[in-house]
C-alpha positions as MATLAB code, in Angstrom:
seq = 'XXXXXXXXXXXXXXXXXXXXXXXXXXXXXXXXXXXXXXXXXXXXXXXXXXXXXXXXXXXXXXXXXXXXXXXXXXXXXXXXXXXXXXXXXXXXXXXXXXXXXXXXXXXXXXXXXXXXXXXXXXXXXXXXXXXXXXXXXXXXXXXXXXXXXXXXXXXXXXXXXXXXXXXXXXXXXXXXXXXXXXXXXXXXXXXXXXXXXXXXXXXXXXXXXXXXXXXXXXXXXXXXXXXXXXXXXXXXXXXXXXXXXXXXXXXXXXXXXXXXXXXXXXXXXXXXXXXXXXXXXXXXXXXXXXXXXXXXXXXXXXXXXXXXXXXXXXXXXXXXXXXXXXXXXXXXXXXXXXXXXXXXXXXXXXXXXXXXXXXXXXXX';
ca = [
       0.000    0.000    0.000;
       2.713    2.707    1.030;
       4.097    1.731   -2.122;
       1.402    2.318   -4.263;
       1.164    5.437   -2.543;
       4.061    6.870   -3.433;
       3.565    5.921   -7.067;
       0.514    7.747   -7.430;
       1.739   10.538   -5.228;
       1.343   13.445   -7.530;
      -1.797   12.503   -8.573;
      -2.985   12.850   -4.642;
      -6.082   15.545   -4.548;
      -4.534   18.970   -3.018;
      -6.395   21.052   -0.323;
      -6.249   24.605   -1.983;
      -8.354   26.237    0.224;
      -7.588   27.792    3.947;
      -5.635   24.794    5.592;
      -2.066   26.850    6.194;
      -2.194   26.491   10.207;
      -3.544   29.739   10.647;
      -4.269   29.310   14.215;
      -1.163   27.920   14.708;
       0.962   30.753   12.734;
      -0.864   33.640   14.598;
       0.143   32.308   18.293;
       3.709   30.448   17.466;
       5.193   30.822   20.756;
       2.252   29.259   22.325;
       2.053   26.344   19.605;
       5.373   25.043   19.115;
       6.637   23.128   21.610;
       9.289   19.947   20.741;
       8.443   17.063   22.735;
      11.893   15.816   24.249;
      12.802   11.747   23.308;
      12.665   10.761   26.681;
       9.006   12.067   26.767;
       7.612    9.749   24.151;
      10.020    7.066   25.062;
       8.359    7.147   28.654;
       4.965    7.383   27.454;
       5.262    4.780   24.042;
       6.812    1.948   26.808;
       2.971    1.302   28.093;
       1.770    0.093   24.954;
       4.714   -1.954   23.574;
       2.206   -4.669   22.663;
       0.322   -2.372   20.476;
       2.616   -1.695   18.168;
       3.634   -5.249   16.462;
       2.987   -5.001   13.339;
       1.186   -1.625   12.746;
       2.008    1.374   10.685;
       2.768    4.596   13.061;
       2.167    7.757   11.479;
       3.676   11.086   13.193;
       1.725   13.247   11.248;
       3.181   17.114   12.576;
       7.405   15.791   12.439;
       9.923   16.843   10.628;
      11.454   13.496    9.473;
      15.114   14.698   10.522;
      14.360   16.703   13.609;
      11.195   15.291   15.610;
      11.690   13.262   18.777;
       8.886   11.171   17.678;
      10.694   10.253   13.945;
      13.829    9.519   15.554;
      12.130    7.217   18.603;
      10.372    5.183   16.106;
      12.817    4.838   13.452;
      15.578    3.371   16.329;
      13.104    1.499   17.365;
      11.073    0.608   14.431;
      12.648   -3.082   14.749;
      12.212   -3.717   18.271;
       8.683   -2.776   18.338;
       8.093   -4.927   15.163;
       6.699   -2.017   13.224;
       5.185   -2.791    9.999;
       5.960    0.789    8.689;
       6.454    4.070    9.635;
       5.104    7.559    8.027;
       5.898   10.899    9.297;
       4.639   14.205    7.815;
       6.131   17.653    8.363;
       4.453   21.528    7.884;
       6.287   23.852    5.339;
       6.002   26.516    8.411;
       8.119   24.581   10.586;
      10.658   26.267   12.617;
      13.319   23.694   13.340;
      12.983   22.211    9.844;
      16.241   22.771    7.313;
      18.609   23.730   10.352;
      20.518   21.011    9.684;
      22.227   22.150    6.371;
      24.128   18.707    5.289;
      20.510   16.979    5.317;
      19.342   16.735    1.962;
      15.856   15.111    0.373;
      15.529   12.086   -1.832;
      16.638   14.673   -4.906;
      19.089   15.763   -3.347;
      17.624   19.119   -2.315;
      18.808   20.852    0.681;
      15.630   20.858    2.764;
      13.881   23.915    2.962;
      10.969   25.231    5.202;
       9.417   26.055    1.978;
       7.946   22.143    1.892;
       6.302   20.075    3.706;
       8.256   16.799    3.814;
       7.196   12.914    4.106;
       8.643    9.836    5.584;
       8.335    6.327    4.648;
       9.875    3.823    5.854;
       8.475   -0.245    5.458;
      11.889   -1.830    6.935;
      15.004   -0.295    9.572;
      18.468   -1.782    8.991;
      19.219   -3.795   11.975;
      22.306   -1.710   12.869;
      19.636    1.096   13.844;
      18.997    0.182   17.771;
      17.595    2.021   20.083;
      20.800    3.402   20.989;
      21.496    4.356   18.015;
      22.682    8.230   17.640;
      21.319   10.813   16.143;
      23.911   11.095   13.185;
      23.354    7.194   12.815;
      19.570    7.818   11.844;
      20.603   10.714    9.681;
      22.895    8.928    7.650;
      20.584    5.821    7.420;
      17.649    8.251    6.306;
      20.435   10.010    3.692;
      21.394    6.715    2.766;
      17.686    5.099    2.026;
      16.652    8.919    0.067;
      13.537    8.328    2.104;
      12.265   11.567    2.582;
      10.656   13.506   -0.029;
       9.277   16.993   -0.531;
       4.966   16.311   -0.344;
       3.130   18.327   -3.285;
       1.522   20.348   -0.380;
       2.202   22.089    2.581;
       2.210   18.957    5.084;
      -0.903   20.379    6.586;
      -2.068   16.975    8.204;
      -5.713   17.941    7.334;
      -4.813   18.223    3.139;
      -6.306   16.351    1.533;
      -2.699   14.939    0.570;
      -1.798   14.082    4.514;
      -4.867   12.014    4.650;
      -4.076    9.788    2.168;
      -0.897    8.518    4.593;
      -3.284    8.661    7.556;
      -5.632    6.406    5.504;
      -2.479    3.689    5.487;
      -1.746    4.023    8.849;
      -2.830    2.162   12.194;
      -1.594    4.404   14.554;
      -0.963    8.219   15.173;
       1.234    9.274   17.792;
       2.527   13.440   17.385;
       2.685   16.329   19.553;
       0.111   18.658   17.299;
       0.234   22.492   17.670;
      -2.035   22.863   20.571;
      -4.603   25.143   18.990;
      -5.190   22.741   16.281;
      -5.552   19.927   18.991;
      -8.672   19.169   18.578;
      -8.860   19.281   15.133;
      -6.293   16.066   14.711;
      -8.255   14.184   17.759;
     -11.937   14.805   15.625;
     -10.045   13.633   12.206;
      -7.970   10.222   13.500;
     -11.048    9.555   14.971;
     -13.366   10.172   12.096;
     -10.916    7.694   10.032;
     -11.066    5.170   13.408;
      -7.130    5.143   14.393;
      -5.706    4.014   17.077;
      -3.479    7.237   18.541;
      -1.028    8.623   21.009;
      -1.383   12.030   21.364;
       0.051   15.542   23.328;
      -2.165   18.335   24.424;
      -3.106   20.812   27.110;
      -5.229   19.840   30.081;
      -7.610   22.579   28.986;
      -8.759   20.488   26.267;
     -10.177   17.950   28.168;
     -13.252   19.678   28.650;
     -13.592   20.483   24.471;
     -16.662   19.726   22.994;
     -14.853   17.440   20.610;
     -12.888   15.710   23.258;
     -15.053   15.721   26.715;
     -17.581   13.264   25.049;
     -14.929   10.565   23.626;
     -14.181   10.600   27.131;
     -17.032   10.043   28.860;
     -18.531    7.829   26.621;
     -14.743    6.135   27.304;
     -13.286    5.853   23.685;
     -10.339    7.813   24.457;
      -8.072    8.596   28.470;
      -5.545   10.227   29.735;
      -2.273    8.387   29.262;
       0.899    8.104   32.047;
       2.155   11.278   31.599;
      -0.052   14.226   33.004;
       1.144   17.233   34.403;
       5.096   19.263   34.025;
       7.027   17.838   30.572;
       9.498   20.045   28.823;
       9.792   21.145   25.961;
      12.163   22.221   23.234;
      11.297   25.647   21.774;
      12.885   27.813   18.495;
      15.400   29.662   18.556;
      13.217   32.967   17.966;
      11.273   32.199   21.310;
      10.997   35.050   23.399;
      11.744   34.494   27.025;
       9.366   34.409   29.594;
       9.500   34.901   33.670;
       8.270   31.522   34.726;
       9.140   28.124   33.348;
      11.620   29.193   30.569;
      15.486   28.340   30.693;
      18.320   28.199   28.204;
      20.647   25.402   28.975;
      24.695   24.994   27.876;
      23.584   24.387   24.921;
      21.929   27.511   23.600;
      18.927   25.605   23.466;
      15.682   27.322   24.426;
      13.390   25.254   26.571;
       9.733   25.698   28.140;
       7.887   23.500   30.550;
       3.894   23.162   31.112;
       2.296   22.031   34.224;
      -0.729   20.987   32.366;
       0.436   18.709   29.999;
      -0.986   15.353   29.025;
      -0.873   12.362   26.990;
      -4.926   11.486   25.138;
      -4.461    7.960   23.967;
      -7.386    5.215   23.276;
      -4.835    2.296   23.743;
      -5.263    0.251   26.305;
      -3.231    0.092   29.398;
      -2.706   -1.486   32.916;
      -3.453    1.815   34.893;
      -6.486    2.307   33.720;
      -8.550   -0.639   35.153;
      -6.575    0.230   38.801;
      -9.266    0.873   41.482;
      -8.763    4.456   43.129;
      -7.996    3.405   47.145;
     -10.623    5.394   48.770;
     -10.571    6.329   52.585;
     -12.798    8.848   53.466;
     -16.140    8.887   54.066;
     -19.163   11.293   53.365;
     -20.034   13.946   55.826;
     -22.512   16.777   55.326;
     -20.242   19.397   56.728;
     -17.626   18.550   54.890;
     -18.738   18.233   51.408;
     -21.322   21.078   50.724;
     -23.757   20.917   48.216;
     -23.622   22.896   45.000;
     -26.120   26.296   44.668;
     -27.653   24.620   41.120;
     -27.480   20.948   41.057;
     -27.861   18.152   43.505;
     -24.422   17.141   44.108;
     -21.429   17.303   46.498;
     -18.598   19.734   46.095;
     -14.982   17.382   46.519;
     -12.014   19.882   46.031;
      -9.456   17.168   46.095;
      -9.187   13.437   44.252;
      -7.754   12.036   47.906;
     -11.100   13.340   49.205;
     -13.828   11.192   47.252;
     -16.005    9.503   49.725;
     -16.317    5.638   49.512;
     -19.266    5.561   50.721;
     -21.282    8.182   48.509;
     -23.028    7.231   45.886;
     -24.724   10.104   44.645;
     -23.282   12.554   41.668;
     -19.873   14.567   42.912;
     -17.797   17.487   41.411;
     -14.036   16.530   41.215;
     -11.251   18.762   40.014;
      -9.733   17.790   35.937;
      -7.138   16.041   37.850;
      -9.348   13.242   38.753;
      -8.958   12.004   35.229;
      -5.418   10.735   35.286;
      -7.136    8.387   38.155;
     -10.316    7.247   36.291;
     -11.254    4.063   36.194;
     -14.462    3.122   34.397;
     -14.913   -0.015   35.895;
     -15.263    2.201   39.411;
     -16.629    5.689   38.011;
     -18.940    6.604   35.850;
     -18.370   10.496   34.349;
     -21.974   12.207   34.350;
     -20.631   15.737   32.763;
     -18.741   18.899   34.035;
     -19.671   21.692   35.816;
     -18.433   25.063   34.459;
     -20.277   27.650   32.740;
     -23.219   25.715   33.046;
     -23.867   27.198   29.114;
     -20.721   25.447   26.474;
     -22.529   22.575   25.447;
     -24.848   19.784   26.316;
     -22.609   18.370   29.126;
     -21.567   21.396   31.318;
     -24.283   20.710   33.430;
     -24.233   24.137   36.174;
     -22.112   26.430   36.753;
     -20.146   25.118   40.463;
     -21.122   28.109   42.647;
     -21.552   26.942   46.656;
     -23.276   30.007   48.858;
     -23.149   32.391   45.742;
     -18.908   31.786   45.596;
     -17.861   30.412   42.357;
     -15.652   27.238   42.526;
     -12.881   25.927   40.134;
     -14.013   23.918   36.903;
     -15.541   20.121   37.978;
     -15.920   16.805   36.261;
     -19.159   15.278   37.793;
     -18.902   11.758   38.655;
     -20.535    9.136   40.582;
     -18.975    6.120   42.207;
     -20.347    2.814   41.298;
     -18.910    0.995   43.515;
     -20.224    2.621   46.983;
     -18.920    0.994   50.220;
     -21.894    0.592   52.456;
     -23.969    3.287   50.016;
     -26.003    4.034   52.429;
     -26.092    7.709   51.249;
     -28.130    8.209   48.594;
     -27.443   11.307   47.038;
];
């Protein structure tokens, strides 16, 4: 298939219309953040067993430069990949820094292109701890990476065609377009592997997958770091340049949005305390229980309870079932209220209710 592909690639229908990352372009030092090896390397080692014999696309990485590329191409044999696809934007600010790399033509690569990646076999002297310079000379050495007809937008038509081929995503998409990749590698049913900000957890396009529990929060959820341009401008909190010259920013709300199995997720949530009028108010506009901390769920309540986002990176759906969020009470058909208590408006809430009451002798 990947071969046929590439045959036919400049016949591939182009998206001429408005897909240039707008969103992305007009907010660049909020959007472009370079997810660090160790990061996916930490994150891909809970789903080894999904990978044997699938096709991986990264489908926002510069072949060359991307922590994801370079994790999956060292790897590629060791997880038993069947083949491996990664797409880059034209816009890309790391891409064509490296002045020796070259494409399959023999073109220095430019940030003019979008580029593509496609690999159906490794050499087995490409390891996991394989350098850098290793993979670039392999890559240099295979003329693997051409320049796509488009931009590399993953929405073009043109980018769609590889995720058509492909089993799994796994990227770091500019946040503001987020959403965007979750809606389309779920619209083509892929499996996928994904970085974003907390704050999309309660998206219309995202809340619902997880409720209805087609997609979680992976291992990682909270501070990474991350690589930024060079044309970055510093900020007061969480920026740092290291010996390097590198520029670097970290997030505390980070996360991983997978719908890939894994052990952590079917872990019951220990609970020890138990329900207490006093101590867990009720909210102003909906019959349930105010719970400002994940440590603080009652076992024994089995009515509906406002948790904070964090509660999440503990759900278990075998123990919880998620009834909506309370926030403006207005966004869409599952912000239920808005979490006031006595008139005084409280942080954002994911309603739950415990299905597995000790005692439940409250009934909410």
């Amino acid at each position: 298939m990947i071969d046929k592909l590439l045959e036919s690639e400049r016949q591939a229908k182009q998206n001429t219309g408005n897909a240039i990352l707008n969103k992305a372009k007009s907010a660049k030092d909020n959007d472009e953040f370079y997810t660090t090896y160790e990061t996916v390397e930490n994150e891909v080692a809970h789903y080894v067993s999904e990978f044997k014999g699938k096709t991986v696309l990264c489908n926002c990485d510069d072949p060359f430069e991307s922590s994801f590329s370079k994790y999956f191409i060292k790897n590629f044999n060791t997880l038993g990949l069947k083949g491996l696809i990664c797409t880059s934007y034209c816009a890309s600010r790391v891409l064509g820094t490296d002045s020796s790399l070259v494409d399959m033509q023999g073109e220095p690569l430019s940030n003019d292109n979008g580029y593509v990646l496609v690999l159906s076999k490794v050499s087995e002297t490409i390891t996991p701890t394989s350098t850098d310079k290793e993979v670039h000379e392999f890559l240099q050495s295979q003329k693997s990476v051409r320049k796509l007809i488009g931009d590399g937008d993953f929405r073009s038509d043109e980018c769609i065609e590889y995720l058509k081929l492909a089993d799994i995503v796994v990227t770091n998409p500019p946040f503001s377009l987020f959403r965007e990749l979750i809606s389309l590698v779920t619209e083509y049913e892929k499996q996928f592997l994904v970085i974003g900000n907390q704050n999309a957890i309660t998206y219309k396009e995202i809340f619902p997958l997880i409720q209805e529990n087609k997609a979680w929060i992976g291992y990682q959820f909270g501070d990474m770091a991350f690589r930024v341009p060079d044309d970055s401008e510093p900020r007061e909190t969480r920026f740092w340049i290291d010996a390097t010259g590198q520029k670097w920013r970290s997030l505390g709300n980070a996360m991983w949005l997978t719908n890939m199995d894994m052990n952590r997720r079917h872990e019951r949530l220990e609970l020890t305390k138990f329900y207490d009028a006093e101590a867990y108010p009720r909210y102003d506009e909906y019959d349930a229980i105010e719970v400002s901390k994940v440590a603080n769920i009652p076992q024994d309540y089995k009515g509906v309870m406002g948790v904070p986002i964090t509660f999440l990176n503990k759900y278990n759906p075998e123990q919880f079932e998620i009834i909506g969020e309370a926030n403006h009470g207005s966004d869409n058909s599952f912000d239920l209220f808005k979490p006031t208590i006595n008139g005084k408006l409280k942080f954002k809430r994911i309603l739950i209710r415990n299905k597995l009451p000790m005692g439940a002798m409250i009934n909410g």
